[in-house]
N, C-alpha and C positions, 0 to 999 in steps of 0.2 A: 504494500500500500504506500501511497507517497500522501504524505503531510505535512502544511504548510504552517510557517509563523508567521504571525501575519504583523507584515511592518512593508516599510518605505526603502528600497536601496541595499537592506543587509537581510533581506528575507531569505529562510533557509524550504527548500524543497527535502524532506525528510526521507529517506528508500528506508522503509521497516517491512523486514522481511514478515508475512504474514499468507496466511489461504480462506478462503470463505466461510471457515469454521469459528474462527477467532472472533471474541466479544469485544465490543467497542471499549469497553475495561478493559482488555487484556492489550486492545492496542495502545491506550492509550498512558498504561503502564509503561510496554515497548517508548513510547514516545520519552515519556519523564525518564527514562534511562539512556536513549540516545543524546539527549541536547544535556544531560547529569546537572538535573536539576536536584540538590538535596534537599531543597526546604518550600515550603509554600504549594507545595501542586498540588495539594486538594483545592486551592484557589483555582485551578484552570480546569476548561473543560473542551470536548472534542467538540467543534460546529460543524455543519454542513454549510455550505457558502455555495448560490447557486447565481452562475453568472456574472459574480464579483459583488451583489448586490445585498448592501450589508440589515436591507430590509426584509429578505428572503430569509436568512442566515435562523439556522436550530439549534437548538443543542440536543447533538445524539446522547443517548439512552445508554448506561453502559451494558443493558442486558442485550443490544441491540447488535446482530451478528453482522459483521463488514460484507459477507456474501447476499445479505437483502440489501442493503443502503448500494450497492453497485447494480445491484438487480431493477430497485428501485430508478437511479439515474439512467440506465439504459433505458427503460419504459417511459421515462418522462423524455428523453431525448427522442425518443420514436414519436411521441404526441408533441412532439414541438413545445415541451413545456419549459426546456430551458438546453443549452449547449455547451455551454461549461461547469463540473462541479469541482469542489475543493473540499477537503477536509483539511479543516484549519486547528492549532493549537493555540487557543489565547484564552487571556484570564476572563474569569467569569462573577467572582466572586471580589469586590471592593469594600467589603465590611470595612474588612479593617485602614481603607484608605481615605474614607471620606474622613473632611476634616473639621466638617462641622454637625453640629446637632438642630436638627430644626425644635425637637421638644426642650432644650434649653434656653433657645432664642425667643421660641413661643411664650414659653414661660416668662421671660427677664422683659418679653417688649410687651406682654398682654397680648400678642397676637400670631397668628401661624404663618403670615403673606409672606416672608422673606428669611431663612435660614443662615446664619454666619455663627460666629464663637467658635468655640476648640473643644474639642473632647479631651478627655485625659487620657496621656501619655501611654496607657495601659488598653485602652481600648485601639489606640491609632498604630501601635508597635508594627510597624512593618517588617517583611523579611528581609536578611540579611544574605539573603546568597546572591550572590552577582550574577547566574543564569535567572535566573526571576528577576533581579531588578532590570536586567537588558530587556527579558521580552517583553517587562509591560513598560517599558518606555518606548520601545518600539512599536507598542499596540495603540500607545499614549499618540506618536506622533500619525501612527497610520491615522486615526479618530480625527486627527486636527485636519489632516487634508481632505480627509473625508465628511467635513460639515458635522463630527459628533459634538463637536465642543464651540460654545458662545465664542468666536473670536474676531476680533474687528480684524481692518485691513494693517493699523501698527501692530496689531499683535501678530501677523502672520509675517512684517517684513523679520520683525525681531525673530520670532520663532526659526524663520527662513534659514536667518545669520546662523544661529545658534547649529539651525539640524547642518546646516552646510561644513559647520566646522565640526560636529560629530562623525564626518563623513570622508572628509577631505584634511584638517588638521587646520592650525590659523590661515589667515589671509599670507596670500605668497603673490606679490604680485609678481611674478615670474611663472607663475603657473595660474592658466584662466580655466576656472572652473566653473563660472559662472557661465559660461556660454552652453557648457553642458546641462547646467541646471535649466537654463531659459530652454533647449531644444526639448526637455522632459518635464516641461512647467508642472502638468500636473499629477507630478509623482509628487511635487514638492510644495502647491500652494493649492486650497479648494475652489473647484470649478466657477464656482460665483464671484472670485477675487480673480482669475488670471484674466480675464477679459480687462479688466480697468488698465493697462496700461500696453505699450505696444511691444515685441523683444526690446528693443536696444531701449526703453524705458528700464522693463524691468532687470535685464542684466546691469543697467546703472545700479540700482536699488539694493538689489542684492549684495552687488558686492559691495557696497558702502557697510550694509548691514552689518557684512560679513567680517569687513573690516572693525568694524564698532564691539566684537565680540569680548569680553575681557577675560573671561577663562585663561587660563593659564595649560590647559591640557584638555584632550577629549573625556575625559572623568569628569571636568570642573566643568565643562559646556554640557556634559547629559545631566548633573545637579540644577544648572541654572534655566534648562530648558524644564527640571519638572516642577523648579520653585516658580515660575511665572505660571504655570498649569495650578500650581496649586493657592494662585493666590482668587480663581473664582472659589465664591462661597460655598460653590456645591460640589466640586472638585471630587469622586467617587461615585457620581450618579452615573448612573450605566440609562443611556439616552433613547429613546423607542421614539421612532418617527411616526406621529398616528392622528387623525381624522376623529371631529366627535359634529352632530350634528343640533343635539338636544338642549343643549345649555346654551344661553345666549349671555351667558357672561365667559364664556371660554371660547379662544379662538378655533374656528374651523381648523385649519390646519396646525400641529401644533406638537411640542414634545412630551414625552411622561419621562422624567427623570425620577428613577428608584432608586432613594437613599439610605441609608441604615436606618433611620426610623419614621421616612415618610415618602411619600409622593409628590413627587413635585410637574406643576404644569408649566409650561414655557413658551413664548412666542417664539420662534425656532431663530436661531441665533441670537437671542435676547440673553443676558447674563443674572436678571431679573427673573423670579415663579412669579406668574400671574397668580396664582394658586396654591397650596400648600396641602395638603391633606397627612396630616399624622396618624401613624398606625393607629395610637388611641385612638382617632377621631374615625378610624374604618371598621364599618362593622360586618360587613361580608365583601367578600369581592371573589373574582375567580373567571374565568375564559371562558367563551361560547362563541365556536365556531373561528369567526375570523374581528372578534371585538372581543374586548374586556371590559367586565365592570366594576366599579367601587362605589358603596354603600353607604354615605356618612350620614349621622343624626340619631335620631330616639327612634324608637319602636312605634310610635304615635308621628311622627314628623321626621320620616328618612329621605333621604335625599339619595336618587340613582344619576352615578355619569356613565357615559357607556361612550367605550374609546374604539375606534378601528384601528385594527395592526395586523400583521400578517402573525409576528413574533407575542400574540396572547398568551399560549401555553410556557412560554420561557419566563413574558412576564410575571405570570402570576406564580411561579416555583420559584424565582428570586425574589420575589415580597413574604414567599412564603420561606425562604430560607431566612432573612432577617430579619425576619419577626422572630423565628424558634432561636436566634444566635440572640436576639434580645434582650428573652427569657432566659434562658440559661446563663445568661451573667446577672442577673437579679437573684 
């Protein structure tokens, strides 16, 4: 089976020797011992990625045998339902990443609209193996190019500098790297910013950028590239691109950001929740068909939203993993 990490420029194509018998657990054991990852990989999970479209994307099952999921993409190939599949390795689980708490904010401001503050130390402990901290910064920077993350047009020349110089080393004016980046624009900036300016604009910009880097090493530029990531408030929400029609206080099109202890709703590149919803404040929720729904209020006066997304069933077993990671630390 071959298996992808998914990132920008250092992506690895994995050969794990396997046959049609092997459980998606057993491959994806295989995988956490190829790339020798020691610590964190219950945080990561195997996706299906179909046609690069990170709105299609699943999470296999680990009971689920590698000889159906190939069975499965040949029959959806033959029905024209899609022409390229990937099985990708990237992290899945951000508990422990977000860095803020929306029910402490809620609490301190009287209100749930906007999440910022700090968790303790003990709850945000990140892993320390440097194959986990590579792949989710490389999952970090695929996200940014790919419209996961609220980022203006300054924040992507900066980000720019920064991945260029985790890629290439400092600014070398003897070496022009930046023309390569401009012929590849968008491996390196999101499709709704490459159009604002023209090549020889943007190869100006970049390498200014690039120039402007301060790091001192490519360790000191992959630090600085995830402290400017981590300076939005909600910095760990794992982002679902989804459609709601019913509420006229939420926008039609729009994000569900699932954080360690809520929901968050978003105008899509906005850095702002239009919306907040606290596990407290849900009282059922759960996936039907191709939407998800959440429940909030009293018994006598509940209130239903109902979101469209292709990715419901994912959603709702990552609200439902941290909610039970919740409890267990109480």
């Amino acid at each position: 089976a071959v298996v992808s990490t998914q990132s920008t420029g250092d992506g690895r194509a994995l050969q794990i020797p396997s046959d049609g018998s092997m459980t998606i657990k057993e491959l994806f054991n295989a995988v956490v011992r190829k790339v020798e990852m020691k610590e964190g990989a219950n945080q990561f999970s195997l996706f299906e990625l179909v046609d690069g479209d990170l709105n299609s994307e699943r999470v296999l099952k680990d009971t689920e045998l590698l000889g159906d999921v190939l069975s499965h993409w040949e029959e959806a190939q033959k029905g024209g339902e899609g022409s390229s599949f990937q099985i990708v390795f990237k992290r899945k689980d951000w508990f422990s990443a977000s860095v803020g708490s929306a029910a402490t904010t809620a609490s301190s401001q009287g209100s749930a609209n906007i999440a910022s503050g700090s968790s303790s130390s003990s709850q945000n402990q990140e892993v320390n193996d440097p194959v986990f901290r590579d792949l989710t910064l490389s999952q970090l920077v695929y996200n940014v190019i790919n419209e996961r993350f609220p980022v203006t047009e300054q924040d992507i020349l900066l980000l720019t500098g920064l991945h260029i110089f985790m890629l290439w080393g400092p600014y070398n004016p003897s070496k022009d790297v930046t023309t390569q980046v401009v012929a590849e624009l968008e491996r390196f900036v999101p499709k709704t910013i490459a159009n604002l300016y023209t090549p020889g604009e943007w190869k100006n910009k970049l390498t200014e950028s690039h120039q402007k880097v301060t790091a001192k090493s490519i360790e000191e530029a992959k630090v600085q590239y995830l402290n400017h990531l981590k300076k939005w408030a909600h910095f760990g929400c794992t982002i679902f691109h989804s459609k709601q029609t019913l509420s006229l206080n939420l926008p039609k099109e729009l994000w569900l950001g699932i954080a360690r202890d809520a929901v968050h709703v978003f105008v899509p590149n906005k850095k702002d929740p239009v919306a907040t919803y606290l596990f407290t404040q849900i009282a059922n929720w759960g996936p039907s068909n191709a939407s998800f729904f959440i429940m909030t209020g009293s018994f006598m006066q509940p209130q239903k939203y109902v979101f469209q997304t292709k990715q419901a069933n994912d959603l709702s077993e990552l609200l439902h993993l941290y909610m039970n990671k919740l409890v267990q630390k109480k």
